[in-house]
C-alpha positions as CSV (number, residue, x, y, z in Angstrom):
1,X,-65.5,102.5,-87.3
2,X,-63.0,102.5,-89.9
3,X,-63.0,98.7,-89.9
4,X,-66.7,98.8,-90.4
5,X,-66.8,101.4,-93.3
6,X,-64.3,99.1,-95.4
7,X,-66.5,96.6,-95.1
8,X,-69.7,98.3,-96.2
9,X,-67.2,99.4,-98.9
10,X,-66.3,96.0,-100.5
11,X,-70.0,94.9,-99.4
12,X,-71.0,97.4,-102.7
13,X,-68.5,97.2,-104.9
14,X,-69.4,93.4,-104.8
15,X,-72.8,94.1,-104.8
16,X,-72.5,96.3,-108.1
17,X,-70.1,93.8,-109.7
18,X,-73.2,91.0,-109.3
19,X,-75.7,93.6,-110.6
20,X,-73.7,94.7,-113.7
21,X,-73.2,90.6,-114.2
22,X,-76.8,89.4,-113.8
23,X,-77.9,92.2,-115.9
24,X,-75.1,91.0,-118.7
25,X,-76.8,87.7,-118.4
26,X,-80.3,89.4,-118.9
27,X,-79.3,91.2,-121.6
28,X,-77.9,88.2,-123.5
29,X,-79.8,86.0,-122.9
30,X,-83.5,88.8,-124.7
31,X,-81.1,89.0,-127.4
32,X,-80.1,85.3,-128.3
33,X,-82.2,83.8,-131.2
34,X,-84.4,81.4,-129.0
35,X,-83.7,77.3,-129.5
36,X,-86.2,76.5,-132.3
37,X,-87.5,73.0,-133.1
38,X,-89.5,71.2,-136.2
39,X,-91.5,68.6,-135.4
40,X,-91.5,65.4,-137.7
41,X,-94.6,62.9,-138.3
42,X,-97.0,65.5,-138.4
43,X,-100.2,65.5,-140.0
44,X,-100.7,67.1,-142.8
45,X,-103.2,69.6,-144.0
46,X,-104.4,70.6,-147.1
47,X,-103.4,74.1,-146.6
48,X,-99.5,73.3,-145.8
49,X,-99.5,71.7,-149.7
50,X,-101.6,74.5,-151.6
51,X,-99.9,75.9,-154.6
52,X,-97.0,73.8,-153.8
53,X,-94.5,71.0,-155.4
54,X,-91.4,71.6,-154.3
55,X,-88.7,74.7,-155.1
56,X,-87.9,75.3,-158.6
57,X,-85.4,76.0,-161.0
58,X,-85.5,76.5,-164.5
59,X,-87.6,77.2,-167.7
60,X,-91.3,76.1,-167.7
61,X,-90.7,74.7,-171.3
62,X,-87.6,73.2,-170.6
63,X,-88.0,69.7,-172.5
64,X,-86.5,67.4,-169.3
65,X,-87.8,67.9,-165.9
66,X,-85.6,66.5,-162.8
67,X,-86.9,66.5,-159.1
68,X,-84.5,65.6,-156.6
69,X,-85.6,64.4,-152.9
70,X,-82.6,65.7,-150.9
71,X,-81.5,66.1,-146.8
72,X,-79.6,68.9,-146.1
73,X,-77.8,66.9,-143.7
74,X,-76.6,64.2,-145.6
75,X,-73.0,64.3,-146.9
76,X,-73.7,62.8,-150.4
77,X,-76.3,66.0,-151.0
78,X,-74.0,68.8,-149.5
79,X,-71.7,67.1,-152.0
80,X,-73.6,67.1,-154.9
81,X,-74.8,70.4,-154.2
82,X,-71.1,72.1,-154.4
83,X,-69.6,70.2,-156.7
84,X,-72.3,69.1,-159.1
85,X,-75.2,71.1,-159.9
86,X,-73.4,74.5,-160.2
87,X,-72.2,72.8,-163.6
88,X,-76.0,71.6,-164.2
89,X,-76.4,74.8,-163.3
90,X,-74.8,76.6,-165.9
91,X,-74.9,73.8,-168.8
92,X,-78.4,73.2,-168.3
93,X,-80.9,75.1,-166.1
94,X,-79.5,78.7,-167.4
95,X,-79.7,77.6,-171.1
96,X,-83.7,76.5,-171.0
97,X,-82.9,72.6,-171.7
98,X,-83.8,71.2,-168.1
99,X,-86.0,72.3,-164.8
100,X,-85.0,71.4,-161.6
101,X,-87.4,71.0,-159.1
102,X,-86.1,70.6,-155.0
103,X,-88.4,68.7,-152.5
104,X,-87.4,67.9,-148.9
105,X,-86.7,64.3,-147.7
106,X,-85.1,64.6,-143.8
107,X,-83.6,61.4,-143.0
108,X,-84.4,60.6,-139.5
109,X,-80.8,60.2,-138.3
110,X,-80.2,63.9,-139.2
111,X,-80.9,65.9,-136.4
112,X,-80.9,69.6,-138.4
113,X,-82.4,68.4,-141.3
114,X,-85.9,69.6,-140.8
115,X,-84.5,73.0,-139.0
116,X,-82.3,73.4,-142.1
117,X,-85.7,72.9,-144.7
118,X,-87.4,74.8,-142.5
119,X,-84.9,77.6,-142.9
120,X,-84.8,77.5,-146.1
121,X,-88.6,77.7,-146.4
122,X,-88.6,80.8,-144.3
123,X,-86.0,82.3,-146.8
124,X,-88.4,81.8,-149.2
125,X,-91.1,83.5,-147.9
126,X,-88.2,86.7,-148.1
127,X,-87.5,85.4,-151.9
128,X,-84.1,83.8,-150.8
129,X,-84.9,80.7,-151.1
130,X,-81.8,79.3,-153.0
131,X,-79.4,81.9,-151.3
132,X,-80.2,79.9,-148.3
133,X,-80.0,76.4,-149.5
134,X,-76.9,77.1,-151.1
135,X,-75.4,78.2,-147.8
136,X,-77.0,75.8,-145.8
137,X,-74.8,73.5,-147.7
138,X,-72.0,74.8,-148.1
139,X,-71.7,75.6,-144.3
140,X,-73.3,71.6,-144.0
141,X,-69.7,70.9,-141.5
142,X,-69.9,73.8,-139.5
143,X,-73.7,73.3,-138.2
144,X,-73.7,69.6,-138.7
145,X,-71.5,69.1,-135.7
146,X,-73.1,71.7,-133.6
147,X,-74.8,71.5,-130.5
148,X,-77.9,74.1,-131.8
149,X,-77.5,74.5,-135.5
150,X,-80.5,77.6,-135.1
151,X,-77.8,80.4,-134.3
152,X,-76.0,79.2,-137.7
153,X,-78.8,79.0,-140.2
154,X,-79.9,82.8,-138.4
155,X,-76.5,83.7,-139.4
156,X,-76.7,83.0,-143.1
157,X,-80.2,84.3,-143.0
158,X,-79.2,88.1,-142.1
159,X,-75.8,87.5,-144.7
160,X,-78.3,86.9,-147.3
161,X,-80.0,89.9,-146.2
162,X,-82.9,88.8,-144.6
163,X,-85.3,90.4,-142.6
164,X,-84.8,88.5,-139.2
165,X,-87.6,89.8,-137.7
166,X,-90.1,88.3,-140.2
167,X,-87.4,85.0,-140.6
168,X,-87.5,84.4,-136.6
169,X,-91.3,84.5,-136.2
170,X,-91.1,82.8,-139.1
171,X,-89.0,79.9,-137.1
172,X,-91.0,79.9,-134.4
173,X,-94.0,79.2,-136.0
174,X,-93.1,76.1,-137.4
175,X,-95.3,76.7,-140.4
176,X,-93.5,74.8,-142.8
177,X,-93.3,71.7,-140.7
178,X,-96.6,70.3,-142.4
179,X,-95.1,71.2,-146.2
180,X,-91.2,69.0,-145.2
181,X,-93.4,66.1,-144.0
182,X,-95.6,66.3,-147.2
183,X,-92.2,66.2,-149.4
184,X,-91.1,63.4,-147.4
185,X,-94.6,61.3,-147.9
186,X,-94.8,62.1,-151.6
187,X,-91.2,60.9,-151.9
188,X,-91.6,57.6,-149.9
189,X,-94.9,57.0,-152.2
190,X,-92.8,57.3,-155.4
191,X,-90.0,54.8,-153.6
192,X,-87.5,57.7,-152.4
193,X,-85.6,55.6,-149.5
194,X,-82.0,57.4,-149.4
195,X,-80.7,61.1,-150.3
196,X,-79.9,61.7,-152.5
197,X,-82.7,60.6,-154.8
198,X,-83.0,62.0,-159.1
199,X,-86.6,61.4,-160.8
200,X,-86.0,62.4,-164.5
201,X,-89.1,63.1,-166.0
202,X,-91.1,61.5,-163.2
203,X,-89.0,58.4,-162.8
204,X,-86.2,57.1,-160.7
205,X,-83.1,57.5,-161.8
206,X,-80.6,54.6,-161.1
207,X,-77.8,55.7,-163.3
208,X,-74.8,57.8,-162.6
209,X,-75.1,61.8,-160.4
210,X,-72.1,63.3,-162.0
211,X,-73.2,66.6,-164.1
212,X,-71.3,65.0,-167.2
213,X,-73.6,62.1,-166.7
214,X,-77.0,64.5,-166.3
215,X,-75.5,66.3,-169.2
216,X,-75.8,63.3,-171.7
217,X,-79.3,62.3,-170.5
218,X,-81.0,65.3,-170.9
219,X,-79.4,65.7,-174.4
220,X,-80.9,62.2,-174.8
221,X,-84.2,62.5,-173.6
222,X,-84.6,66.2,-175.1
223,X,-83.8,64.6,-178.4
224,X,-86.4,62.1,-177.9
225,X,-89.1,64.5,-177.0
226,X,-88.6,66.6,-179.8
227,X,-89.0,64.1,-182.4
């Protein structure tokens, strides 16, 4: 009997040790941001383009206008993002004399790069657009090399203070996915091929990326325009 009663004993405590486990598994895996995906190649409707040319920067008046085709994934963007346009940033864009204007171009070796736009879009909806482009590059190693970069870009969405509720339906939707693949089209139309890409003014720039480089062609072309 007493055999039999130690039995039934461990035959519970095993049994409660499984349900307190399973239930852990439960519980993590409701409250995990779910896997998201953006689809590439789709077609595009005139809806995903209304109102629309890309994220901007700057003073409508500003004399010199630069768009940039970028990838969030690519190494030469993340790097002219840190180290280069918070001096355009300040020399220019903050003092009237140029407007910056962002439009998607996801390379298709880049895994993330159409999650990360996509992010980034949703931030906008939330009015954090360039809070979350600026730390989507500036953690560019960290999620680059992950497995799921989802979890990652959620992360810098609630440090920027976003509403994750509204950002993860947001995410799942996949709303933006027609607007990244009408950035990329209007960027292969105009010869975009490689990230990153400058059109100053409406043309391709060949020349040099460094700020102190930017710096002395807007000076030139503003003079030009103002004569």
């Amino acid at each position: 009997m007493a055999a039999t009663q130690a039995g039934m004993k461990r035959f519970y405590v095993l049994f409660g040790v499984l349900v307190i486990a399973g239930l852990a598994v439960l519980g993590y895996l409701l409250m995990r941001p779910s896997t998201v995906s953006i689809p590439a190649n789709v077609v595009v409707q005139p809806s995903d383009t209304s109102g629309f040319a890309g994220y901007v920067k700057g003073s409508a008046t500003a004399p010199v206008e630069i768009t940039e085709y970028a990838d969030y994934q690519c190494p030469f963007c993340q790097t002219f993002a840190t180290l280069q346009m918070p001096t355009i940033e300040e020399r220019l864009i903050k003092t009237g004399r140029l407007r910056w204007r962002y439009r998607d171009f996801p390379l298709q070796m880049h895994p993330f790069a159409r999650l990360a736009a996509h992010s980034a879009a949703c931030a906008d909806e939330q009015g954090k657009y360039w809070q979350q482009h600026d730390r989507i590059y500036d953690g560019q190693q960290e999620w680059s090399a992950a497995r799921d970069a989802a979890p990652m870009f959620r992360k810098y969405a609630q440090a920027n203070g976003l509403d994750l509720s509204r950002y993860d339906s947001c995410m799942d939707s996949s709303k933006y996915a027609g607007r990244i693949q009408a950035d990329y089209n209007s960027g292969v139309e105009l010869g975009v091929s490689s990230t990153p890409t400058l059109l100053v003014n409406g043309r391709l720039h060949r020349g040099r990326f460094d700020s102190d480089a930017i710096t002395k062609l807007v000076d030139s072309l503003a003079r030009t325009t103002a004569r």
